[in-house]
C-alpha positions in Angstrom: 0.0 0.0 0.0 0.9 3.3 -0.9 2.2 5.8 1.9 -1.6 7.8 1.1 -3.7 4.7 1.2 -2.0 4.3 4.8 -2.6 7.4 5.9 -6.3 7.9 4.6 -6.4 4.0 6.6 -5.3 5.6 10.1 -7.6 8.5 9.5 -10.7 6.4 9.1 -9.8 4.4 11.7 -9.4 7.4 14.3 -12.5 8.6 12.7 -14.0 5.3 13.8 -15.3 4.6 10.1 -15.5 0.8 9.0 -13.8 0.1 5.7 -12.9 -2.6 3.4 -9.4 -2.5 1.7 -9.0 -3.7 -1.6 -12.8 -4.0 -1.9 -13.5 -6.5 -5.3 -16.6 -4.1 -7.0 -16.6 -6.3 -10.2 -15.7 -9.7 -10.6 -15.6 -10.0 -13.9 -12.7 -7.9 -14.5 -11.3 -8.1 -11.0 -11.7 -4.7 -10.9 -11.0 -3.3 -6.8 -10.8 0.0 -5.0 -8.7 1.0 -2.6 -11.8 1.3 0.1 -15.1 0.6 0.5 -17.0 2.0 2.8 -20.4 0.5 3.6 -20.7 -1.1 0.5 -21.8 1.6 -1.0 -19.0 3.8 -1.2 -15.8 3.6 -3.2 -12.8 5.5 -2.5 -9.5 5.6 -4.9 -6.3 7.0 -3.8 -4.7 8.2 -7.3 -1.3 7.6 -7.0 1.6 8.0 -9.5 3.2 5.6 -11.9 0.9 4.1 -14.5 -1.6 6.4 -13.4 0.2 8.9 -15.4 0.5 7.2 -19.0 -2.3 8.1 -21.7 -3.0 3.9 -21.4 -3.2 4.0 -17.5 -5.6 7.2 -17.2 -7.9 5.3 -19.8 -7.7 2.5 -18.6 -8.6 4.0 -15.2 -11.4 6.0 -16.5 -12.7 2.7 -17.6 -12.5 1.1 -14.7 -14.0 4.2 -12.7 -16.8 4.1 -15.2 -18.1 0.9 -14.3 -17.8 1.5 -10.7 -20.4 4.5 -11.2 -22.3 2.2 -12.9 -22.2 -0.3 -10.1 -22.8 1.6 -6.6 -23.8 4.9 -5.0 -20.5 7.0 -4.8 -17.2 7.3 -5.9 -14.8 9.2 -4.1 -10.8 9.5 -5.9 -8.3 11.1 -3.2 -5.0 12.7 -3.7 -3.5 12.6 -0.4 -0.2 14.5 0.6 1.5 12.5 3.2 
């Protein structure tokens, strides 16, 4: 996990707000986000790396796409640690 995934983690849990990490939203392309809170909201922590490439922002927008589709809310996070 990223050093922003971590910290989001430690301030939901001082918050005292259940999450899931990792949470699988579609099986079919083993698509996950980073948390899940009450099953009904996704949160994604936008890190660097692939994110950055024409192919990994499309691919992202793809995958955020079907995760609108799929549940409530959708929350992307771009945490300075």
């Amino acid at each position: 996990m990223s050093d922003a995934e971590e910290a989001l983690a430690s301030a939901l849990d001082k918050a005292g707000l259940g999450y899931l990490r990792e949470y699988r939203f579609q099986p079919k392309r083993k698509w996950r986000a980073d948390f899940c809170l009450r099953e009904s909201v996704l949160v994604e922590v936008e890190g660097q790396g692939r994110h950055q490439t024409f192919v990994g922002f499309r691919n992202d927008a793809e995958k955020y796409n079907e995760a609108a589709r799929l549940i409530d809310l959708m929350v992307y996070a771009g945490l300075v640690t």
